[in-house]
N, CA, C and O atoms as a Tripos MOL2 file, in Angstrom:
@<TRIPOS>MOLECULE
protein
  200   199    50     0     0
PROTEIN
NO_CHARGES

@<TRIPOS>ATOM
      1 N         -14.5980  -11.0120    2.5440 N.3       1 UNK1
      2 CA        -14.1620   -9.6380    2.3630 C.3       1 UNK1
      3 C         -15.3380   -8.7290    2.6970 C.2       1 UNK1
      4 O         -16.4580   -8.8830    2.2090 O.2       1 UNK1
      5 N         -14.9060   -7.4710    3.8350 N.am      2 UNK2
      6 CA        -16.4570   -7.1380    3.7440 C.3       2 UNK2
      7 C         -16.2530   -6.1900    2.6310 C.2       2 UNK2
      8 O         -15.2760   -5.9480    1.9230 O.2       2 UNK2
      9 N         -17.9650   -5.5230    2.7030 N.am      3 UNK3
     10 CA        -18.6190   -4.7400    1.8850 C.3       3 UNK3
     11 C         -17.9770   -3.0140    1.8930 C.2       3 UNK3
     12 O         -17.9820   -2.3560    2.9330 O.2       3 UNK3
     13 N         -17.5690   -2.5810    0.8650 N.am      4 UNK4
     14 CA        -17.4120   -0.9310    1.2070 C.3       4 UNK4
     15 C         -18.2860   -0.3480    2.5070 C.2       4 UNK4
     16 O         -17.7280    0.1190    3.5000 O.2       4 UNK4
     17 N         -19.5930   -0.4340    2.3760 N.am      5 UNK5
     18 CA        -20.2050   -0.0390    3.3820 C.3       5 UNK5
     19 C         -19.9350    0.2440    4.7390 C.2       5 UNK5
     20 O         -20.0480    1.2440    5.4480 O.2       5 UNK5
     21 N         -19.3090   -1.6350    5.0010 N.am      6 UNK6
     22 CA        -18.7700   -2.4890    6.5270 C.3       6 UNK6
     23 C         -17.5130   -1.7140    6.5670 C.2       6 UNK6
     24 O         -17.0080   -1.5760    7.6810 O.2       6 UNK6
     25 N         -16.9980   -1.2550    5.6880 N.am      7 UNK7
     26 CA        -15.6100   -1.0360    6.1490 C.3       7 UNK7
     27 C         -15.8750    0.5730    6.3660 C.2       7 UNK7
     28 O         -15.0630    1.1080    7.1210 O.2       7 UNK7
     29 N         -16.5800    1.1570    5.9820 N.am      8 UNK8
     30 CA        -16.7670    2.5160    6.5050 C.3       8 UNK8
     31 C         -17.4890    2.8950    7.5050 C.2       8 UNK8
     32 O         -17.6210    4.0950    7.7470 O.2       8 UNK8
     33 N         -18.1210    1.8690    8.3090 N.am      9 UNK9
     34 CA        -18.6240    1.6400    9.2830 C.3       9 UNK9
     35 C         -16.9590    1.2600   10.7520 C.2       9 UNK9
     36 O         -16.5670    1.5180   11.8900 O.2       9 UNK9
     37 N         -16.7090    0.6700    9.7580 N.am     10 UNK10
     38 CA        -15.7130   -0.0710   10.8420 C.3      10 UNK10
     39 C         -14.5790    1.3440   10.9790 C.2      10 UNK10
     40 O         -13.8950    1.7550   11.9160 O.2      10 UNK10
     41 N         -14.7410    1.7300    9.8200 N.am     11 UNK11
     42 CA        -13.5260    3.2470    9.6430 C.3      11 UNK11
     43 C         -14.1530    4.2400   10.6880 C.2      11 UNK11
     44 O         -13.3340    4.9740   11.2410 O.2      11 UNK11
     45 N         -15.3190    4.3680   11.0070 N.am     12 UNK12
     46 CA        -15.7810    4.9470   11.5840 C.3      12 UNK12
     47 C         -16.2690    5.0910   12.8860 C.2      12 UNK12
     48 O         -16.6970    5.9970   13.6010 O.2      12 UNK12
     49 N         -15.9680    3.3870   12.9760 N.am     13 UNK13
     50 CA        -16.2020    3.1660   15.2140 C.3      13 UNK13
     51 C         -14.4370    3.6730   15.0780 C.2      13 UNK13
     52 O         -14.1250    4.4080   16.0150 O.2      13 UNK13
     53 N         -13.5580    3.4610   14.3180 N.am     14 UNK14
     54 CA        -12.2800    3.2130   14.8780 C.3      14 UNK14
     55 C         -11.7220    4.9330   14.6900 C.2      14 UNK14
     56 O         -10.5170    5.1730   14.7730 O.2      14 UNK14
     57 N         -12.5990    5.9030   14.4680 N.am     15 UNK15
     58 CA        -12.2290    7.3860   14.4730 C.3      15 UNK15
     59 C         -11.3330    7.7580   13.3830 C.2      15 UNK15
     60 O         -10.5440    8.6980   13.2870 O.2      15 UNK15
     61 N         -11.6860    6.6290   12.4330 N.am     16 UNK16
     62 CA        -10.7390    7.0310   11.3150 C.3      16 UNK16
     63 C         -11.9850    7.4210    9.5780 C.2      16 UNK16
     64 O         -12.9490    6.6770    9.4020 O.2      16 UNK16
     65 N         -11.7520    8.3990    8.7300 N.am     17 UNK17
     66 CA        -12.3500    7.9170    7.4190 C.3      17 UNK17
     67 C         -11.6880    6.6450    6.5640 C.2      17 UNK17
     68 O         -10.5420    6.1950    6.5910 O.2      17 UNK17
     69 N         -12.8060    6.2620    5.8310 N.am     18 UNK18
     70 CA        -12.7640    4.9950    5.0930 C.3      18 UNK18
     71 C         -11.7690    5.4360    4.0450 C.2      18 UNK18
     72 O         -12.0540    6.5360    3.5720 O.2      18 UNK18
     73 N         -10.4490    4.7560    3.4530 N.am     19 UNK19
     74 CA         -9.8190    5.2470    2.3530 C.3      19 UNK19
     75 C         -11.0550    4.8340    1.2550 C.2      19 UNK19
     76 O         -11.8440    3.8890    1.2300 O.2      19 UNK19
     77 N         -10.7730    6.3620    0.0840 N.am     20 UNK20
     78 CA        -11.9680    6.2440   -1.2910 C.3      20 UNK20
     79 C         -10.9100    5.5510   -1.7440 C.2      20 UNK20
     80 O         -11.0520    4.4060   -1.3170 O.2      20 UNK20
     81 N         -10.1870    5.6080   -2.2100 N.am     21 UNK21
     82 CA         -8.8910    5.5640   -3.7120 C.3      21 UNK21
     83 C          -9.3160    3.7360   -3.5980 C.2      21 UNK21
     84 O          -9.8480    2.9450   -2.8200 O.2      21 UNK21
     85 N          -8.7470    3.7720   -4.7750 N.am     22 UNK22
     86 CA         -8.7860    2.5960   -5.2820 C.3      22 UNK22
     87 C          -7.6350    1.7910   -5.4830 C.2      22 UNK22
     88 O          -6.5570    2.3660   -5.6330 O.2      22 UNK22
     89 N          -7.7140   -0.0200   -5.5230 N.am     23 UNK23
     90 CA         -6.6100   -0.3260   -5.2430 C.3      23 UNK23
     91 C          -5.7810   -0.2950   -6.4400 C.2      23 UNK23
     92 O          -6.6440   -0.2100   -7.3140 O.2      23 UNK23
     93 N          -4.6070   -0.3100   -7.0640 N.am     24 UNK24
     94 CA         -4.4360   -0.7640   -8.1490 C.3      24 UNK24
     95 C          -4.6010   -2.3280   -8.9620 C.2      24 UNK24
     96 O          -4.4490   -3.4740   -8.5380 O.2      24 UNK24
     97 N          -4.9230   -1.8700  -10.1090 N.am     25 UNK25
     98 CA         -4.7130   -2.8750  -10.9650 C.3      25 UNK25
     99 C          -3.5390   -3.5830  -11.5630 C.2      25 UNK25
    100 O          -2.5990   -2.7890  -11.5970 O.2      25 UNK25
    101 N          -3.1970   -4.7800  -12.0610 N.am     26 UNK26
    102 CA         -2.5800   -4.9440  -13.0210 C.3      26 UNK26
    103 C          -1.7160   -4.1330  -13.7150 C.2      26 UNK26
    104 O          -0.5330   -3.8340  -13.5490 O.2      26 UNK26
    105 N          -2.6380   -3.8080  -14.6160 N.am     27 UNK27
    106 CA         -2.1360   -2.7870  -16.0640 C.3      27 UNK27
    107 C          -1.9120   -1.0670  -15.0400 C.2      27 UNK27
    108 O          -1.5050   -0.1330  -15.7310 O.2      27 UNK27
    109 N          -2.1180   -0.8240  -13.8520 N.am     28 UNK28
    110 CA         -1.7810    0.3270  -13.3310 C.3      28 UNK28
    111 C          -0.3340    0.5520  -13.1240 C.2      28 UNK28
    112 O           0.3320   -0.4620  -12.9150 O.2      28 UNK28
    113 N           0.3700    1.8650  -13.1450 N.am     29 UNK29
    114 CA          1.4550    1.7510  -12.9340 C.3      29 UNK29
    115 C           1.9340    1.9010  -11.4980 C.2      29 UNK29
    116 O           1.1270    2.4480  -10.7460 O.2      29 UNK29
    117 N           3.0390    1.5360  -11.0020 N.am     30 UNK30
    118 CA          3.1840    1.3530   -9.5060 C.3      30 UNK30
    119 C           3.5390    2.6310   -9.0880 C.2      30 UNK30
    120 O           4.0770    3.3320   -9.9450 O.2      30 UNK30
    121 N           3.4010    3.0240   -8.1790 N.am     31 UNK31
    122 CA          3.8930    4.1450   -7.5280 C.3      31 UNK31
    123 C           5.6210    4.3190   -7.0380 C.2      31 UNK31
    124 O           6.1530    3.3360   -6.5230 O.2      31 UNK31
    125 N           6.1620    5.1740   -7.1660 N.am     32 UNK32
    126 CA          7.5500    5.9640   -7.2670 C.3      32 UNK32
    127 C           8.0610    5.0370   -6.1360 C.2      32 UNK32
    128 O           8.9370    4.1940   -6.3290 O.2      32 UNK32
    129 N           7.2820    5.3100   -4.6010 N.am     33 UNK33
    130 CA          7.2260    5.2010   -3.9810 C.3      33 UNK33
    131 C           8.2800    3.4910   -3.9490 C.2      33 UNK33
    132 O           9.3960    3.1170   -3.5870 O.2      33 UNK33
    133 N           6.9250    2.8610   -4.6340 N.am     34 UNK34
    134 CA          7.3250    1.5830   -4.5840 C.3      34 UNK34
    135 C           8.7600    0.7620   -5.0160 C.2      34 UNK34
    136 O           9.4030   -0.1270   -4.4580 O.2      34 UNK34
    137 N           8.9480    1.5720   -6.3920 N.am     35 UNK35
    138 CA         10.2300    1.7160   -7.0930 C.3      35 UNK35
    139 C          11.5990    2.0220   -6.1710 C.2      35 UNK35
    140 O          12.7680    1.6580   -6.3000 O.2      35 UNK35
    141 N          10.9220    2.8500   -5.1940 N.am     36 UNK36
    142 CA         12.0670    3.1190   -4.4310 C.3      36 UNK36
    143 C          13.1000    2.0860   -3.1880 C.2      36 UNK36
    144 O          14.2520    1.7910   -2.8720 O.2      36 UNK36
    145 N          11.5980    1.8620   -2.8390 N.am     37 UNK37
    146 CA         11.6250    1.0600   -1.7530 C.3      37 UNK37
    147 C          12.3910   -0.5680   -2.4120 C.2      37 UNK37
    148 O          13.2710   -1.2850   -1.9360 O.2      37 UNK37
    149 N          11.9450   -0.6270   -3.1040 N.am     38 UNK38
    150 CA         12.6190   -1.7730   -3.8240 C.3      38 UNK38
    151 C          13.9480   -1.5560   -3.8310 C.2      38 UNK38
    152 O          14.5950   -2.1200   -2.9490 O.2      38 UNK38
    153 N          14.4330   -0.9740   -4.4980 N.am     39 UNK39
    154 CA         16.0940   -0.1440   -5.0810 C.3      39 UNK39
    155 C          16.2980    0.0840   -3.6620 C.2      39 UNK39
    156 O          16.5720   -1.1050   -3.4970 O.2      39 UNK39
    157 N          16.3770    0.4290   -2.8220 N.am     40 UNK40
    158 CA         16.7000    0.5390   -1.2660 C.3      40 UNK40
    159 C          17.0480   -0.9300   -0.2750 C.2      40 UNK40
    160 O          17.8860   -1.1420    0.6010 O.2      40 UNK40
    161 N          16.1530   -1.6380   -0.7880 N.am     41 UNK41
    162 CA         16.5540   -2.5500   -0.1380 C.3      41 UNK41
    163 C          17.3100   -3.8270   -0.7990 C.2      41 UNK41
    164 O          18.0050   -4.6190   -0.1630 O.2      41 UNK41
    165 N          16.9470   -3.9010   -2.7080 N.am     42 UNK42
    166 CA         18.8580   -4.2680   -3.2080 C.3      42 UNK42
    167 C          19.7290   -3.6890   -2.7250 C.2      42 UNK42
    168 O          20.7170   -4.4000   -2.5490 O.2      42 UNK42
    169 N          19.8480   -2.5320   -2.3670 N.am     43 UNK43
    170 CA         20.9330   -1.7900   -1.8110 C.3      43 UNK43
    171 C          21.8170   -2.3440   -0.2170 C.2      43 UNK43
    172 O          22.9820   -2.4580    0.1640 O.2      43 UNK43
    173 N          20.6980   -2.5250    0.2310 N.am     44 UNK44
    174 CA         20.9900   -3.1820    1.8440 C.3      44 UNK44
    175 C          21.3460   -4.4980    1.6970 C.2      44 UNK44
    176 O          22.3140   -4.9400    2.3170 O.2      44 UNK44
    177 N          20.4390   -5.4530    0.6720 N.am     45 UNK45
    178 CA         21.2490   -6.6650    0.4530 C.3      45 UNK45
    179 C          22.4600   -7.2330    0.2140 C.2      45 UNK45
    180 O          23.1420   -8.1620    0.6470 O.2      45 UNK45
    181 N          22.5470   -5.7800   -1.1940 N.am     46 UNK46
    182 CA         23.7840   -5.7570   -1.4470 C.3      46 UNK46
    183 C          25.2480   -5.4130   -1.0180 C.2      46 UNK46
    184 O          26.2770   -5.7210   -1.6200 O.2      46 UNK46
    185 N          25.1460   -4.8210   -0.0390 N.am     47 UNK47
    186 CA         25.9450   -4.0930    1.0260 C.3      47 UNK47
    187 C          25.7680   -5.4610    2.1620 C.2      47 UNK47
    188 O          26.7200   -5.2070    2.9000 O.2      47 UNK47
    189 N          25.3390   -6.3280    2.5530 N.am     48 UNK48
    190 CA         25.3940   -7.0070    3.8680 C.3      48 UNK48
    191 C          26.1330   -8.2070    3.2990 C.2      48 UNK48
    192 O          26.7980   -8.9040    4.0660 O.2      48 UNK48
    193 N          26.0430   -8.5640    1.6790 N.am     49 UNK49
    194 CA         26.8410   -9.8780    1.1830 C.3      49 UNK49
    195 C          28.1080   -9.5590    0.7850 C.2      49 UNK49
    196 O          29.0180  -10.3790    0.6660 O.2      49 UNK49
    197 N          28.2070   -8.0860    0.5240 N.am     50 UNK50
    198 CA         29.4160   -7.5810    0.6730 C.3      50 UNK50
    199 C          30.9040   -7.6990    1.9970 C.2      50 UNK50
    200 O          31.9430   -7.0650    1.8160 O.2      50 UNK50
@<TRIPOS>BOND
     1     1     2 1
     2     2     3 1
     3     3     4 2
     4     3     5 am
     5     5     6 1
     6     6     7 1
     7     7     8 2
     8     7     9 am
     9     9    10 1
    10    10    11 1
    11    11    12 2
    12    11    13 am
    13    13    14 1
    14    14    15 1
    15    15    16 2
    16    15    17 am
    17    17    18 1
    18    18    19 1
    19    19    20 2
    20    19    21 am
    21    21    22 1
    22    22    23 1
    23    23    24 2
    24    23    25 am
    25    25    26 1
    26    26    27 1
    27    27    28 2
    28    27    29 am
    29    29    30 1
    30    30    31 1
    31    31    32 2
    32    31    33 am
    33    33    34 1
    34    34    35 1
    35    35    36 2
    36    35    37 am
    37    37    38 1
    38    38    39 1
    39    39    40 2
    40    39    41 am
    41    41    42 1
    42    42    43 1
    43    43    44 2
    44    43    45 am
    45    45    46 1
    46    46    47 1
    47    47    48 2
    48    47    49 am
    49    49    50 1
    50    50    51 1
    51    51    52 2
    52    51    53 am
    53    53    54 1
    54    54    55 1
    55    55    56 2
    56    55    57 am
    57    57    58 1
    58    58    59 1
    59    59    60 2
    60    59    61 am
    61    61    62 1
    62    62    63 1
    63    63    64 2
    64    63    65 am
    65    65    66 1
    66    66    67 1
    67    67    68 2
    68    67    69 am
    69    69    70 1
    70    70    71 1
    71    71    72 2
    72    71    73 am
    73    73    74 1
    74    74    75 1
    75    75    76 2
    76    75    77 am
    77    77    78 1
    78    78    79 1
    79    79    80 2
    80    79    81 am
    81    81    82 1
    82    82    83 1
    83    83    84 2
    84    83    85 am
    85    85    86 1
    86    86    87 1
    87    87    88 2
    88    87    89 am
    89    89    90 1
    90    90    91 1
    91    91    92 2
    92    91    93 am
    93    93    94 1
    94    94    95 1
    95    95    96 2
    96    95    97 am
    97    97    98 1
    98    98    99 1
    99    99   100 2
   100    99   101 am
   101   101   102 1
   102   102   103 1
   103   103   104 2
   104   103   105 am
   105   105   106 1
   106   106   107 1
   107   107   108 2
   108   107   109 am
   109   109   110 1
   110   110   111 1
   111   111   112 2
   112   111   113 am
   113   113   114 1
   114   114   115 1
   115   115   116 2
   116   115   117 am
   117   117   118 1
   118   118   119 1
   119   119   120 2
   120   119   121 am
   121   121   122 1
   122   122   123 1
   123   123   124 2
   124   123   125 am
   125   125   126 1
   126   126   127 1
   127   127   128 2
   128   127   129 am
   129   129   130 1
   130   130   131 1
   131   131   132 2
   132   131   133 am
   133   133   134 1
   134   134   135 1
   135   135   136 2
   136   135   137 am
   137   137   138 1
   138   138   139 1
   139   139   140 2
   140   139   141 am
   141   141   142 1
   142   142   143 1
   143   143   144 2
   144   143   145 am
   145   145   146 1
   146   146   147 1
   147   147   148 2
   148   147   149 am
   149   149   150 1
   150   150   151 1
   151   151   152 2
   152   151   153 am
   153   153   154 1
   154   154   155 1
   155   155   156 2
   156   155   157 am
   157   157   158 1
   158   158   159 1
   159   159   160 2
   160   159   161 am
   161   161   162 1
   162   162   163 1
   163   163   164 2
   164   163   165 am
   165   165   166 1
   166   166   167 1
   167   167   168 2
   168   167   169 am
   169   169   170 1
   170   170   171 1
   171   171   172 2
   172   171   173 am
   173   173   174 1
   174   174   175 1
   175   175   176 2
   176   175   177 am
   177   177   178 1
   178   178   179 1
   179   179   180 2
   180   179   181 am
   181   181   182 1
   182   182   183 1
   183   183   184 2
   184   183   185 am
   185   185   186 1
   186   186   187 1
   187   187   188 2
   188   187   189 am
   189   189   190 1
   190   190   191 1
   191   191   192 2
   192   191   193 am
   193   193   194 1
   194   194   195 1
   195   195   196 2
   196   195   197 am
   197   197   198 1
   198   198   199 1
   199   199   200 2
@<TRIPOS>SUBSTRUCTURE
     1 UNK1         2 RESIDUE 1 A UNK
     2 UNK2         6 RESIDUE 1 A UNK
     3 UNK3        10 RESIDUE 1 A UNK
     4 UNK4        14 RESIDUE 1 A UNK
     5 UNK5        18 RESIDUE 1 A UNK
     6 UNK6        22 RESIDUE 1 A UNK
     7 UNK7        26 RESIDUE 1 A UNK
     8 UNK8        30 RESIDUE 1 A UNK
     9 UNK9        34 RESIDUE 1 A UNK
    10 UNK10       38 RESIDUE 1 A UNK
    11 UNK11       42 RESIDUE 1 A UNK
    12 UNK12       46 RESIDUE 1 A UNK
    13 UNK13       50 RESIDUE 1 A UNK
    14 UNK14       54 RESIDUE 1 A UNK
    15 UNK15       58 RESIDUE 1 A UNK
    16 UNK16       62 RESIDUE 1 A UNK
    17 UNK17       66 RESIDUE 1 A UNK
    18 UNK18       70 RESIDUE 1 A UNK
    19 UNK19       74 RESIDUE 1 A UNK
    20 UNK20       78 RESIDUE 1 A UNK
    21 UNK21       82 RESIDUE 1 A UNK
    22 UNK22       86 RESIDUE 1 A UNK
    23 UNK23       90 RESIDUE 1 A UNK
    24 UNK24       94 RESIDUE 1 A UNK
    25 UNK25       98 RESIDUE 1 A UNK
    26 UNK26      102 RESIDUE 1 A UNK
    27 UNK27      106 RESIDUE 1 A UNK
    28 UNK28      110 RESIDUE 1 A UNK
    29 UNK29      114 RESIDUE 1 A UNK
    30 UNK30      118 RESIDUE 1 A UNK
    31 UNK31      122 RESIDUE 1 A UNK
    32 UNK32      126 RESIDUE 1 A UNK
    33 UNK33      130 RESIDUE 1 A UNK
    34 UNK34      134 RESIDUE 1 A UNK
    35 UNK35      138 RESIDUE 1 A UNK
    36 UNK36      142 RESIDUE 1 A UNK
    37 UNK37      146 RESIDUE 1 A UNK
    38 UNK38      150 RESIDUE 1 A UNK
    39 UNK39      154 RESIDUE 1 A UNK
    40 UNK40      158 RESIDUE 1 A UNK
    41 UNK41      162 RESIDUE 1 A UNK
    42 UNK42      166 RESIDUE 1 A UNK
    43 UNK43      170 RESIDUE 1 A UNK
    44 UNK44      174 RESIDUE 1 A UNK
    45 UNK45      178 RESIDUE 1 A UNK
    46 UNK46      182 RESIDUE 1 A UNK
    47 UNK47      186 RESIDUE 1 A UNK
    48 UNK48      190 RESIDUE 1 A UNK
    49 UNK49      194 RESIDUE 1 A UNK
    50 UNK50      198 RESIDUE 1 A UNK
């Protein structure tokens, strides 16, 4: 795995900034986002065995 450093190096030949944020944890709660995406695609499952 590289180093924060390497990867902001590498973020940086490739014309992009290094993401700061952090990844989640465990005990973090998931994002909405994620919740959604989930429930979206029971949805499609559920609709194609239909």
């Amino acid at each position: 795995m590289p180093t924060p450093k390497q990867m902001e190096k590498l973020a940086a030949s490739m014309g992009k900034k290094a993401a700061r944020e952090r990844s989640l944890g465990p005990k973090d709660d998931m994002p909405d986002e994620y919740w959604h995406a989930l429930l979206d695609d029971a949805d499609d499952q559920a609709a194609v065995s239909v």
